[in-house]
C-alpha positions as CSV (number, residue, x, y, z in Angstrom):
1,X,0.0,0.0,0.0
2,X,2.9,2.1,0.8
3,X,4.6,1.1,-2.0
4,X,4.4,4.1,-4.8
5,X,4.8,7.6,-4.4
6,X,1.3,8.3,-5.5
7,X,0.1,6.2,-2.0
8,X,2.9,7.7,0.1
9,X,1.3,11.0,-0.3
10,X,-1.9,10.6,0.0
11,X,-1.5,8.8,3.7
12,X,1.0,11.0,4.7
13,X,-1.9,13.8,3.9
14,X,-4.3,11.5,5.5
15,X,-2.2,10.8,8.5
16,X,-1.4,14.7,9.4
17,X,-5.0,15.8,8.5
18,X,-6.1,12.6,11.3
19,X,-3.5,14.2,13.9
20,X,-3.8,17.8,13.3
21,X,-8.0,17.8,13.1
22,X,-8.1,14.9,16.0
23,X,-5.4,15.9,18.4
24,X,-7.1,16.8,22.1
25,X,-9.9,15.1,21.1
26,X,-11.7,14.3,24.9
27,X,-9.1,16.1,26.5
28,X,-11.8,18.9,27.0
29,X,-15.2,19.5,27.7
30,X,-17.2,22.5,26.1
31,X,-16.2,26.0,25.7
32,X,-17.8,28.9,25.6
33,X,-19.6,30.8,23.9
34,X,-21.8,28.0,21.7
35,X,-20.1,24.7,22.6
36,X,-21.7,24.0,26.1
37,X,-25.6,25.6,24.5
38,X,-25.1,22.8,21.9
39,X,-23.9,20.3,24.4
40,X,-26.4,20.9,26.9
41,X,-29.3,20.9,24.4
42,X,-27.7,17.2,23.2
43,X,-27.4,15.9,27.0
44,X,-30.9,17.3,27.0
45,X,-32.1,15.1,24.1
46,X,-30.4,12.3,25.3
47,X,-31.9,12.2,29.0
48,X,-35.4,13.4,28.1
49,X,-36.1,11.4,24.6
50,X,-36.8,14.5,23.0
51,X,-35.4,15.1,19.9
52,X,-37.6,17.0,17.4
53,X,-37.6,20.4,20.0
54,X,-34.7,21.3,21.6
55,X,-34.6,22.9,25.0
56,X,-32.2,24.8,27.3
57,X,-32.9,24.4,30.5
58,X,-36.4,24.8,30.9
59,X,-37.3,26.5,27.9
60,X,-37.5,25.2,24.0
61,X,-34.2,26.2,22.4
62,X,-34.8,28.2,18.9
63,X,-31.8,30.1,18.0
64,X,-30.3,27.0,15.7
65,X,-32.2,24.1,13.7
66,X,-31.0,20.9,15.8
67,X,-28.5,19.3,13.1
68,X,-25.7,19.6,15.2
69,X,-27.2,18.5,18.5
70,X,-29.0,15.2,17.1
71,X,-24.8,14.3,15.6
72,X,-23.8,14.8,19.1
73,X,-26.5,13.1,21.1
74,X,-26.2,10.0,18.7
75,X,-23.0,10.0,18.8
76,X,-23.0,9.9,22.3
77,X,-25.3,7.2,22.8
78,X,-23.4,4.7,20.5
79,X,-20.1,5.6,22.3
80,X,-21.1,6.8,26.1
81,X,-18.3,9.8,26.5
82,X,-19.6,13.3,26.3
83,X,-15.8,14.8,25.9
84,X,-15.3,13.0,22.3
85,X,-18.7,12.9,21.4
86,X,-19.3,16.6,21.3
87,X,-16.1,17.2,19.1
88,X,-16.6,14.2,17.0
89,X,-18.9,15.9,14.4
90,X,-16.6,19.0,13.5
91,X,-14.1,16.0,13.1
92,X,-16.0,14.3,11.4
93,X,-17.6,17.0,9.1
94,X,-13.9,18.6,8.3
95,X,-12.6,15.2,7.2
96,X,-15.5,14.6,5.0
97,X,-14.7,18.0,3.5
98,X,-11.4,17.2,3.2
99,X,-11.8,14.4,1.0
100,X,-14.6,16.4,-1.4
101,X,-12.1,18.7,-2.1
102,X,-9.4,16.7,-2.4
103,X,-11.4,14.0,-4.9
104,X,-12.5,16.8,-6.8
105,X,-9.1,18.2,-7.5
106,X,-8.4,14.8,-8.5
107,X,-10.9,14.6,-11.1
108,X,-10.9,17.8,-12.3
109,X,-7.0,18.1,-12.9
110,X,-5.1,15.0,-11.7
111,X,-4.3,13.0,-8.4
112,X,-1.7,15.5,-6.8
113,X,-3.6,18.7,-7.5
114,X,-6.3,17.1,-5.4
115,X,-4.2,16.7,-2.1
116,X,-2.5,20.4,-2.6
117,X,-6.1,21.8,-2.7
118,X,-6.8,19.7,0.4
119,X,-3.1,20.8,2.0
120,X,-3.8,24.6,1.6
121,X,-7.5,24.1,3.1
122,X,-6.1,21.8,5.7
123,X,-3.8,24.3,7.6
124,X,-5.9,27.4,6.1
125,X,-6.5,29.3,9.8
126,X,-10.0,29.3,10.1
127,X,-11.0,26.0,8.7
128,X,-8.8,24.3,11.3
129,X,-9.8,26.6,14.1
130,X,-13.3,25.7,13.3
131,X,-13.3,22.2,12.7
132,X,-11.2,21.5,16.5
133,X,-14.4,23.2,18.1
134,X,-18.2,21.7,18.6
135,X,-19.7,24.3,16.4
136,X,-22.3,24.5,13.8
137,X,-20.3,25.6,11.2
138,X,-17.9,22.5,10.1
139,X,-21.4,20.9,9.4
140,X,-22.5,23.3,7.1
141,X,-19.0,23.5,5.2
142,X,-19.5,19.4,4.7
143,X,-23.1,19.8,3.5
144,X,-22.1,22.6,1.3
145,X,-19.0,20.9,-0.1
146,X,-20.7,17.8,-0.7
147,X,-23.6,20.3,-2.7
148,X,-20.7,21.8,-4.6
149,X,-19.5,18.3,-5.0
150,X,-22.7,16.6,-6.9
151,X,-23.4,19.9,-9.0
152,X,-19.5,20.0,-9.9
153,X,-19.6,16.3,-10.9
154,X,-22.7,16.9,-13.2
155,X,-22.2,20.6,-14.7
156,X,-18.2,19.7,-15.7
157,X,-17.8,15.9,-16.1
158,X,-21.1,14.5,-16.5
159,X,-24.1,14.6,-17.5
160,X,-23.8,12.8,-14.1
161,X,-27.6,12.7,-12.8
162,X,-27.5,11.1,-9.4
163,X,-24.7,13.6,-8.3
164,X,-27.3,16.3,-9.5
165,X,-29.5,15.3,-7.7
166,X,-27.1,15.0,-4.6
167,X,-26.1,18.3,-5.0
168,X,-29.6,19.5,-4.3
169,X,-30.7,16.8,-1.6
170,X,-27.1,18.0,0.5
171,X,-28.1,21.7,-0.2
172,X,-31.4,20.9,1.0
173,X,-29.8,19.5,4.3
174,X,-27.9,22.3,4.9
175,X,-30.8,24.5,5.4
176,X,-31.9,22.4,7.9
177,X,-28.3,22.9,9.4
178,X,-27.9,26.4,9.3
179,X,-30.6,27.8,6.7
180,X,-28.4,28.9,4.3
181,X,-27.6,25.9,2.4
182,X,-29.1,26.5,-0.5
183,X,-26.5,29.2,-1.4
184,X,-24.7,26.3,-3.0
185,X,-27.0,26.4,-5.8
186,X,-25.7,29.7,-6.9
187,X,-23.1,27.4,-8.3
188,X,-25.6,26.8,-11.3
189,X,-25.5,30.8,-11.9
190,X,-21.7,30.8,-13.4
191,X,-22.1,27.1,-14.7
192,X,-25.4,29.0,-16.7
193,X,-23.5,31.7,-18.2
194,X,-20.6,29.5,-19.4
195,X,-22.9,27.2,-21.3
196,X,-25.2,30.1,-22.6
197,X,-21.6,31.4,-24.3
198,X,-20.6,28.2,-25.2
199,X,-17.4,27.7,-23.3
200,X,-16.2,23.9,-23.2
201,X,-16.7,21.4,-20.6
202,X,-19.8,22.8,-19.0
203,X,-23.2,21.5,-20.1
204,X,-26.3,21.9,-17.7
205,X,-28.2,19.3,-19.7
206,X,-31.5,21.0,-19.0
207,X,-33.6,20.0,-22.1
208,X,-33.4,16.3,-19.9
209,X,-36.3,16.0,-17.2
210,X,-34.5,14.6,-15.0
211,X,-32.4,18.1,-15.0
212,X,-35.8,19.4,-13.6
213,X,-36.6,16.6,-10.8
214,X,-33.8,18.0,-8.5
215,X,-35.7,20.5,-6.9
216,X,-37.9,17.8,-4.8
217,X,-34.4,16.5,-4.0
218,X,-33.5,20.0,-2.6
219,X,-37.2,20.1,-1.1
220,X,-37.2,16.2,0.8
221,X,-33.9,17.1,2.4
222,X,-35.3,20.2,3.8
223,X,-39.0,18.2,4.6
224,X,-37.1,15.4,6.8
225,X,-37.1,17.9,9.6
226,X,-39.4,20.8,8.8
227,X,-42.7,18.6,7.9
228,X,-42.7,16.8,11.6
229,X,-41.4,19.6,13.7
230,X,-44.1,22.3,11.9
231,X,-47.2,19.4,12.0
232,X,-46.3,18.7,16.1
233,X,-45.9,22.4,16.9
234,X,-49.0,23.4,15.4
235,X,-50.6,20.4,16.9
236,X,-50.1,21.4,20.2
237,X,-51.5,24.7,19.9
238,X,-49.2,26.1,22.4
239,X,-47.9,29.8,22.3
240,X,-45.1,28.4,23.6
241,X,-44.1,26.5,20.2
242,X,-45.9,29.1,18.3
243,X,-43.1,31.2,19.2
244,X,-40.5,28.6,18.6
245,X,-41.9,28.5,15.1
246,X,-42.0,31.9,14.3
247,X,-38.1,32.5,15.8
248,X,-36.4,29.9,13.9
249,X,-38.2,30.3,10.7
250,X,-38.3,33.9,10.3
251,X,-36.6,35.9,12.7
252,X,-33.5,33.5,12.6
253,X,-33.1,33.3,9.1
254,X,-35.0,36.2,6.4
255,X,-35.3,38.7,9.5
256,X,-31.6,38.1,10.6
257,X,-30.3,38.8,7.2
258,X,-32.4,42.0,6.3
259,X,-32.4,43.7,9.4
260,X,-30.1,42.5,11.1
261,X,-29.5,43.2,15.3
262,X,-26.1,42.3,15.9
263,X,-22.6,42.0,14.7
264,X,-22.6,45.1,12.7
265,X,-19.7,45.3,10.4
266,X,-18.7,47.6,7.3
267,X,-19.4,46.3,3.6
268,X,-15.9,45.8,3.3
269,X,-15.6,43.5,6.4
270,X,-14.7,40.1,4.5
271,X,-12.3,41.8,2.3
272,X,-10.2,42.2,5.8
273,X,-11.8,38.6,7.1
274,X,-10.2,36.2,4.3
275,X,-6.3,37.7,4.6
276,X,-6.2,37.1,8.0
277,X,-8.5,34.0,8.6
278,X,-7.8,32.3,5.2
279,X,-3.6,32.8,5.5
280,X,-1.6,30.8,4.4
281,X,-3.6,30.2,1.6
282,X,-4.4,33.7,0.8
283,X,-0.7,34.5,1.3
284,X,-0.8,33.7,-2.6
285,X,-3.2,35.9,-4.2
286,X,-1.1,38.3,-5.7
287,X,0.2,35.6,-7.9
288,X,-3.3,33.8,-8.1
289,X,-5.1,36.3,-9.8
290,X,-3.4,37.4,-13.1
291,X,-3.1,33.0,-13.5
292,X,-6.8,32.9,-13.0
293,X,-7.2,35.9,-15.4
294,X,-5.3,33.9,-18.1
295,X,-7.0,30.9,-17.4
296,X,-10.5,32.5,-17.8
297,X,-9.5,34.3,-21.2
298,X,-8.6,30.6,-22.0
299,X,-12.3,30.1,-21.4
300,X,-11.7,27.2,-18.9
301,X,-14.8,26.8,-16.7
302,X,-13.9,24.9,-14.2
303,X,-12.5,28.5,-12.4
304,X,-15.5,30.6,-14.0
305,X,-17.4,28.0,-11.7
306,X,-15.2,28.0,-8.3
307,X,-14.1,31.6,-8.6
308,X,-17.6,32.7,-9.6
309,X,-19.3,30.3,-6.6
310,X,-16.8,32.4,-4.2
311,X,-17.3,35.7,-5.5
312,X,-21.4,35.5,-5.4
313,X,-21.1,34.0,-1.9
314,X,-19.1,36.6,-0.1
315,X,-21.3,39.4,-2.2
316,X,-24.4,38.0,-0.5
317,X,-23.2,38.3,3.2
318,X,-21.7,41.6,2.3
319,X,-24.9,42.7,1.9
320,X,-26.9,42.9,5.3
321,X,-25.2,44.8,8.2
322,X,-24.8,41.8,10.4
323,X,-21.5,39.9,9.8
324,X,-19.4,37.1,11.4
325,X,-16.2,35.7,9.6
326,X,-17.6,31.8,9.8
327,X,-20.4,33.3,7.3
328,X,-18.0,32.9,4.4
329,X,-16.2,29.6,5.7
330,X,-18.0,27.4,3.3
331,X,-16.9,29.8,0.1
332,X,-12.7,28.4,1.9
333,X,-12.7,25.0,0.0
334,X,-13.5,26.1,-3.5
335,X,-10.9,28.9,-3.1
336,X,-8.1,26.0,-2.1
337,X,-9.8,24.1,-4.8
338,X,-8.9,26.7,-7.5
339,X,-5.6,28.0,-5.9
340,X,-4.5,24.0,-5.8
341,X,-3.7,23.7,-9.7
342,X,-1.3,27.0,-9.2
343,X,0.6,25.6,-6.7
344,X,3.3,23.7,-8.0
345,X,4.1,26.5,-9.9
346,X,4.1,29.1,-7.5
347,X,6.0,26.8,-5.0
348,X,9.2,27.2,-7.6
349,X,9.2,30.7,-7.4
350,X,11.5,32.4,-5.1
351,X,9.7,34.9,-3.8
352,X,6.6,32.6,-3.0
353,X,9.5,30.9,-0.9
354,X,10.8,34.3,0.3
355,X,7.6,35.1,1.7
356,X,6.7,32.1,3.3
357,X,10.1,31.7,4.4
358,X,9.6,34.8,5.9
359,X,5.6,34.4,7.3
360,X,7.1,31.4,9.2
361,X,10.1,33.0,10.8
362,X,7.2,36.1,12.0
363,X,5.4,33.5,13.3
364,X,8.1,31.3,15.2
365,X,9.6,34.9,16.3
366,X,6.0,35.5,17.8
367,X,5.3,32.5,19.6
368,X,9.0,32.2,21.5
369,X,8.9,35.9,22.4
370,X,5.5,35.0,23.8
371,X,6.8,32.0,25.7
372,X,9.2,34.0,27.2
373,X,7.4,36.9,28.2
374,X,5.3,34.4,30.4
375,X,8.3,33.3,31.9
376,X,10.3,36.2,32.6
377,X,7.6,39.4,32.4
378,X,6.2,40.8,35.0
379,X,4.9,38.5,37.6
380,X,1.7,40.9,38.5
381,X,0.0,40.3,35.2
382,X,0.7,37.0,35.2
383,X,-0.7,36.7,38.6
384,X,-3.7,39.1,37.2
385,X,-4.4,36.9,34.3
386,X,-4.3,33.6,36.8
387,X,-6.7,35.5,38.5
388,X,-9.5,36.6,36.1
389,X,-9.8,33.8,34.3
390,X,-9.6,30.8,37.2
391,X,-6.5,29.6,35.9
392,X,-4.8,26.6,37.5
393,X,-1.6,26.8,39.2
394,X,0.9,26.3,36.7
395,X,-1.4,26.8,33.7
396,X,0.8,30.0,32.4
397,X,4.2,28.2,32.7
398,X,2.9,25.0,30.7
399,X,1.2,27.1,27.9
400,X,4.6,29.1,28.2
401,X,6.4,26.1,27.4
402,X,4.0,24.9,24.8
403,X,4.4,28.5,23.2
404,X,8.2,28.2,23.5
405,X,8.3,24.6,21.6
406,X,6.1,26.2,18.8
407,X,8.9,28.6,17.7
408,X,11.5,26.6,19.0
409,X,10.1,24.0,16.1
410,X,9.6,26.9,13.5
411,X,13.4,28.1,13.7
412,X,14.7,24.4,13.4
413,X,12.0,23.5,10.4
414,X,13.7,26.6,8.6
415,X,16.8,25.6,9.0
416,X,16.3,21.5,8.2
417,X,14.2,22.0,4.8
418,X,16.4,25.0,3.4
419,X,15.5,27.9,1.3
420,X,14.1,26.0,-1.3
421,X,11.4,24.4,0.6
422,X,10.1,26.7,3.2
423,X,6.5,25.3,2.2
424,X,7.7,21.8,4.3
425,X,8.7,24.2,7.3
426,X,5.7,26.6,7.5
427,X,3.3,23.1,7.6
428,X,5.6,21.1,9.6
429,X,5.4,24.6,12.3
430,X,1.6,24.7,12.0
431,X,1.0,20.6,12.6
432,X,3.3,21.3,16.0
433,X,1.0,24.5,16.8
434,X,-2.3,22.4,16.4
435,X,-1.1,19.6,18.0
436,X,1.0,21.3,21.1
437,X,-2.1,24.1,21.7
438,X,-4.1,20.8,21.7
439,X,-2.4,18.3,23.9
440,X,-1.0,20.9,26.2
441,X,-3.9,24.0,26.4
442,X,-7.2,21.7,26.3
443,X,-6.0,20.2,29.4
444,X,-5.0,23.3,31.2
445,X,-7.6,25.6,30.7
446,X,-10.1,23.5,30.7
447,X,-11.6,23.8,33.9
448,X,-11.8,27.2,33.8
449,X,-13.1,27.2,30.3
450,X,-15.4,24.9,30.9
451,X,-16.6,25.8,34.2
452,X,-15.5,22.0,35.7
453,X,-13.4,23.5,38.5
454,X,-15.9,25.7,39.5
455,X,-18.6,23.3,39.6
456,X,-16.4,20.6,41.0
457,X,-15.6,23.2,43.7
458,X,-19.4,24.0,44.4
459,X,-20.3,20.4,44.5
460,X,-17.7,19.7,47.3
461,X,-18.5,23.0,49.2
462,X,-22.4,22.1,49.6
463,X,-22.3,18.7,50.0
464,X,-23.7,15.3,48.3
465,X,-26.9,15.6,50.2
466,X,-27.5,19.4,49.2
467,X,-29.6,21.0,46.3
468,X,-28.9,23.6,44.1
469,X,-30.7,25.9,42.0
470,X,-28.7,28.5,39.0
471,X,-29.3,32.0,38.7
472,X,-28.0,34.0,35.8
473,X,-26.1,31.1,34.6
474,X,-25.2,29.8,31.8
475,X,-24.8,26.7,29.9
476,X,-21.4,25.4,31.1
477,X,-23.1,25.4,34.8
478,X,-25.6,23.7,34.0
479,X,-24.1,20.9,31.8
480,X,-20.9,20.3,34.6
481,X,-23.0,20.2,38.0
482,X,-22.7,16.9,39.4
483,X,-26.5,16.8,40.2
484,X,-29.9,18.0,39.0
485,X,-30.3,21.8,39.3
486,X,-33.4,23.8,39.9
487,X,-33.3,26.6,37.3
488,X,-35.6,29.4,36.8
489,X,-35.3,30.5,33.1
490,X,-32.7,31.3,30.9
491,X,-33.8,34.6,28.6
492,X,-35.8,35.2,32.0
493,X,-34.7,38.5,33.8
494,X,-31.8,38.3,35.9
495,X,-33.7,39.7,39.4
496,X,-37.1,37.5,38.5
497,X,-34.4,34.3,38.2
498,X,-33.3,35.8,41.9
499,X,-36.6,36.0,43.4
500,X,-38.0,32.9,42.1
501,X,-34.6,31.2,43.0
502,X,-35.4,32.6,46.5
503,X,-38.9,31.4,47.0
504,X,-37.8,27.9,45.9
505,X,-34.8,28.2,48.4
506,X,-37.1,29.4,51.6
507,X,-39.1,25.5,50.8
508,X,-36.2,23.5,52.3
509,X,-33.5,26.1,53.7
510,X,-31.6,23.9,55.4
511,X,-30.7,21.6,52.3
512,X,-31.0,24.7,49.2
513,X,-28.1,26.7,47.8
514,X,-28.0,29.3,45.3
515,X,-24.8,29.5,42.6
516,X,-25.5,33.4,41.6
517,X,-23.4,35.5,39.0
518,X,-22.1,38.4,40.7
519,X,-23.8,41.0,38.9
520,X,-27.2,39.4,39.7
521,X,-26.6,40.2,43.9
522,X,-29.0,42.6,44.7
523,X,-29.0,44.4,48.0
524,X,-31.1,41.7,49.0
525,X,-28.2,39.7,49.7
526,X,-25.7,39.7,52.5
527,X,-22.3,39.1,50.8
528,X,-20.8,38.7,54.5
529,X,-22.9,35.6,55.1
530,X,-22.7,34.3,51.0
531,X,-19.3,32.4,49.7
532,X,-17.2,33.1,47.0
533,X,-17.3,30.2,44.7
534,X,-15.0,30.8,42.1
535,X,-14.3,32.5,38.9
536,X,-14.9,30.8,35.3
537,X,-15.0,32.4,31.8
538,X,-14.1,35.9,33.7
539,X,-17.5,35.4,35.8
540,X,-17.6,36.0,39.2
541,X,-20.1,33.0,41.2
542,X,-21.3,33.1,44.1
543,X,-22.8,30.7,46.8
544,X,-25.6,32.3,48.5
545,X,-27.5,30.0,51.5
546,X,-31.3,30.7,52.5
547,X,-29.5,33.3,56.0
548,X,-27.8,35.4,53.4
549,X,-31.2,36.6,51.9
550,X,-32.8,39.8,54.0
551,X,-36.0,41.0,52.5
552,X,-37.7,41.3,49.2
553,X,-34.9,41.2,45.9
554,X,-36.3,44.3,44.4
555,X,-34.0,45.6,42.1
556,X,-33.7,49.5,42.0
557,X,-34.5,51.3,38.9
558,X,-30.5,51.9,38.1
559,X,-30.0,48.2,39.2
560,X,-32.6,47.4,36.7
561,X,-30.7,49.4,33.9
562,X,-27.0,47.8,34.5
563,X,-28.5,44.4,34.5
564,X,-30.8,44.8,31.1
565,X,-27.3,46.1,29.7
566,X,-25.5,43.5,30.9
567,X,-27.6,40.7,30.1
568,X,-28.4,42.2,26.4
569,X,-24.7,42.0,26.2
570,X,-24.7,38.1,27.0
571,X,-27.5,37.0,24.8
C-alpha cells in the first residue's frame, strides 16, 4: 500500500490531517460561547427522549435548527463519552470536506492537484480553528461541499444525474443545518453563463427532465425535519411553540439577514476577514489572480465555476449589516480548490519561498517571544491573568512552554528544509501549533473554560446531600454540575431568576443553595454571610444559602438598567 509515491502522499496527507483535526480530542469539555448551549441541548435530548424540539434548560431552544445537537446526542449514545462525542462531528464533518475537495481536484486536474487543494484548506486558519471546536459551522462546510461536490460532478464531467440530484438533496440538508444551504446552488448561476456562451466542458443538460426533478431532491432534504417539527408544533397549539416556530423560521433566518441586530460590520468586512482568517492560503493571491485571469481568457470553466461560486457568496453576506467571519467559511474549499492547480508552480518561485520563508520565521519569532514573556515578564500580570480567568496553578508556565516549543520547532524547520522548501517548514510549524495548543492547552484551561473547576468546587462546598438551583447562569453550569439543578429561566430576567430562586430556596433552607453571577446580587443579599465560589469564563459566582437573603430582591431602577445592559450584552 505504501509502496508508490502516488500512496505515500496521499496517507502522509491522510495521516497529518487525522493528527492535526483529531489531536485533544476528549481532553476537553465544552467551551464557551456555543459549545456547552449545543452540548447541553444534546445531553438534554439524550436524557429526556426529546429530539424533534430542543430545549435549554427549561425552555425550547430556537436560535439554531437541531443538526448539530441530534450528531452529538447520537454519537453519544453509540459511544457513552460526552468529551469526544461533542467534538466528534466538527471531526468528522472537516474530514468529510477534506476528501470532497481533495477528490474533486483529482478529477478535475489529476491525483496530486487534489491533495494540494486539500493541503492549503487543511492548515488554512479558520477552517482548522473551526473544525477543533463543537460548532455549527464545520457541518455546514460538509453539507455545502458535498452540494458543490454533486453539482460539480454533473455541470463539468457528466451529465452525471445522481450527483445532481445529490447536489440538491445536501443543499437541502444544509438548510436544515444552518438555513443557508441552499447558497450552494448559486453554483448553477456561473455554470449557466458558461454554457449560454458556449465555453467547453460545461453543459447543464436542462432539455433532460431529470435536469428538472432535483428541486424535490433540494425540497425532501429540507422536509425530513421541517414537515414533523411544523405538524407537532401546530398540533399542540401552544404559544409556547408558536413562538419557537416563528423564531427559527423567520426571525432567525429572512429577518436576521435584512435587518439585522447584531454583529454590525462595514461592507468591506470580508475583504479584511479572508487575509487574516484564510492565510496561508491567501498569502498567494497576488500571484493567483493574473493566473486565473489567463486561465478564464482561456475560457476554462472549471475557475469561472469556483471563482464565480466564491465571489457570489461573499457578495451575498456583504450585503446585510450583520456579519461574522464563519459566514464565508463554506466559500474556503473552493478557493483552495482553484488555488491547488497554481501551486506547484508558484511553489518554484522564489519569492513565494521568500515570503513564506519569511511568514514562518514572523510566526516562530512570535510565539518564543510570547513564551518568554510568560516566563520572565512581570509577575503581576501573570498573577492578574491567573486571577480573572480561574486559571490553574501552573497553567501560564505550561502554555509558556507549549508556546516556547512552537517557535523553538519553526526556527529548526527553517533551517532543516532550506530555502528552497520553506512550504515543508511553514506546515511542519503549524502541525506542531495544532497539535502542542491541543495536547498541552485543552487540558490546562479547561476547567476554567469549561466551568469544571468551579462546579467541582461547588459540589464539594455544599455537599452530596444538598440542592442547588442556578441563577443567571449559563450553559457550562448547568451541563458540569454533578447533580440536578433547579433553574428558573434562561432569557428570563436576571432579578425574577433571583426572586424565584429565593422562593424555591425558603421551601427547604436547610438543604437549598444558590450559585448566583455576581452581577445578579441585589441588595437583597448579604455578601458577609454568601461564599465566593470561584471565577470561570471571567465570571464571578457566588454561593448564596437561605441566611444570606434579607427581604424582598427588588432591584432599583439603576440596578434594573445595568443588569438589562448587561444581560443584552450576554444574549
Amino acid at each position: 500500500m505504501l509502496k508508490t509515491r502516488a500512496s505515500r502522499e496521499t496517507w502522509l496527507f491522510v495521516v497529518m490531517a487525522l493528527l492535526v483535526l483529531g489531536a485533544g480530542l476528549g481532553l476537553r469539555d465544552p467551551w464557551p460561547s456555543d459549545e456547552p448551549r449545543f452540548a447541553l441541548v444534546a445531553k438534554q435530548m439524550v436524557d429526556s427522549g426529546q429530539w424533534l424540539f430542543p430545549h435549554r434548560g427549561l425552555e425550547l431552544y430556537s436560535d439554531k435548527p437541531p443538526m448539530l445537537m441530534w450528531w452529538q446526542a447520537t454519537l453519544y449514545s453509540v459511544i457513552g463519552n460526552w468529551r469526544v462525542a461533542f467534538l466528534l462531528p466538527s471531526l468528522i464533518a472537516a474530514l468529510g470536506t477534506l476528501w470532497c475537495v481533495v477528490d474533486l481536484g483529482r478529477r478535475l486536474w489529476t491525483r496530486r492537484v487534489g491533495l494540494y487543494a486539500g493541503w492549503a484548506l487543511l492548515f488554512a486558519l479558520q477552517f482548522t480553528f473551526q473544525a477543533k471546536k463543537a460548532q455549527i459551522d464545520p457541518l455546514l462546510v460538509l453539507f455545502i461541499t458535498l452540494a458543490n461536490y454533486g453539482l460539480l460532478r454533473h455541470l463539468l464531467l457528466g451529465p452525471a444525474w445522481r450527483w445532481w440530484w445529490a447536489g440538491w438533496f445536501f443543499a437541502g440538508i444544509g438548510v436544515i443545518t444552518k438555513g443557508v444551504g441552499m447558497l450552494a446552488l448559486l453554483m448553477i448561476l456561473p455554470a449557466a453563463i458558461a454554457s449560454a456562451r458556449h465555453w467547453p466542458r460545461v453543459r447543464l443538460h436542462a432539455r433532460d427532465l431529470r435536469f428538472w426533478l432535483a428541486p424535490l431532491a433540494f425540497v425532501l432534504a429540507a422536509a425530513l425535519w421541517l414537515v414533523p417539527m411544523v405538524m407537532t408544533a401546530l398540533a399542540t397549539k401552544s404559544g409556547e411553540y408558536q413562538a419557537y416556530l416563528d423564531d427559527i423560521l423567520f426571525r432567525q433566518t429572512a429577518k436576521r439577514y435584512t435587518q439585522s441586530w447584531d454583529h454590525h460590520q462595514p461592507w468591506w468586512y470580508f475583504l479584511g476577514t479572508m487575509p487574516s482568517m484564510w492565510i496561508p492560503a491567501f498569502l498567494a493571491l497576488p500571484w493567483a489572480i493574473p493566473a486565473w485571469r489567463r486561465r478564464l481568457q482561456r475560457r476554462d470553466a472549471r475557475y469561472l465555476l469556483l471563482l464565480g461560486w466564491w465571489l457570489l457568496i461573499v457578495l451575498f453576506f456583504s450585503i446585510p449589516h450583520g456579519k461574522r467571519d464563519v459566514y464565508i467559511l463554506p466559500t474556503l474549499p473552493m478557493f483552495c480548490l482553484a488555488l491547488a492547480p497554481l501551486i506547484p508552480g508558484l511553489l518554484r518561485r522564489r519569492d513565494v519561498q521568500r515570503l513564506l520563508g519569511g511568514f514562518t520565521l514572523l510566526l516562530a519569532l512570535g510565539t518564543l517571544a510570547a513564551g518568554a514573556s510568560a516566563l520572565l515578564g512581570t509577575p503581576g500580570f501573570e498573577a492578574r491573568l491567573v486571577l480573572e480567568r480561574g486559571l490553574a496553578p501552573g497553567a501560564m508556565e505550561a502554555m509558556a512552554w507549549a508556546a516556547l516549543a512552537m517557535g523553538g520547532a519553526g526556527i529548526a524547520s527553517l533551517l532543516l528544509f532550506g530555502p528552497a522548501r520553506r512550504h515543508l517548514a511553514l506546515v511542519s510549524m503549524l502541525a506542531v501549533v495544532w497539535v502542542l495548543y491541543s495536547l498541552v492547552g485543552y487540558p490546562v484551561l479547561n476547567d476554567s473554560s469549561s466551568a469544571r473547576g468551579l462546579m467541582r468546587s461547588v459540589g464539594a462546598r455544599i455537599g452530596a446531600d444538598a440542592e442547588l438551583g442556578l441563577v443567571a447562569w449559563k450553559e457550562q453550569n448547568l451541563l458540569m454540575v454533578d447533580r440536578p439543578a433547579a433553574t428558573f429561566g434562561f432569557t428570563v430576567p436576571w432579578h425574577e431568576q433571583l426572586q424565584a430562586g429565593v422562593q424555591w430556596q425558603q421551601l427547604s433552607p436547610q438543604r437549598r443553595w444558590l450559585l448566583v453571577q455576581e452581577d445578579t446580587l441585589l441588595g437583597c443579599v448579604d455578601r458577609d454571610g454568601a461564599v465566593l465560589a470561584g471565577v470561570a469564563n471571567r465570571r464571578r459566582w457566588w454561593l448564596v444559602p437561605a441566611g444570606a437573603v434579607h427581604g424582598p430582591c427588588v432591584p432599583t431602577e439603576a440596578e434594573l438598567k445595568r443588569e438589562r445592559r448587561l444581560q443584552r450584552n450576554e444574549q
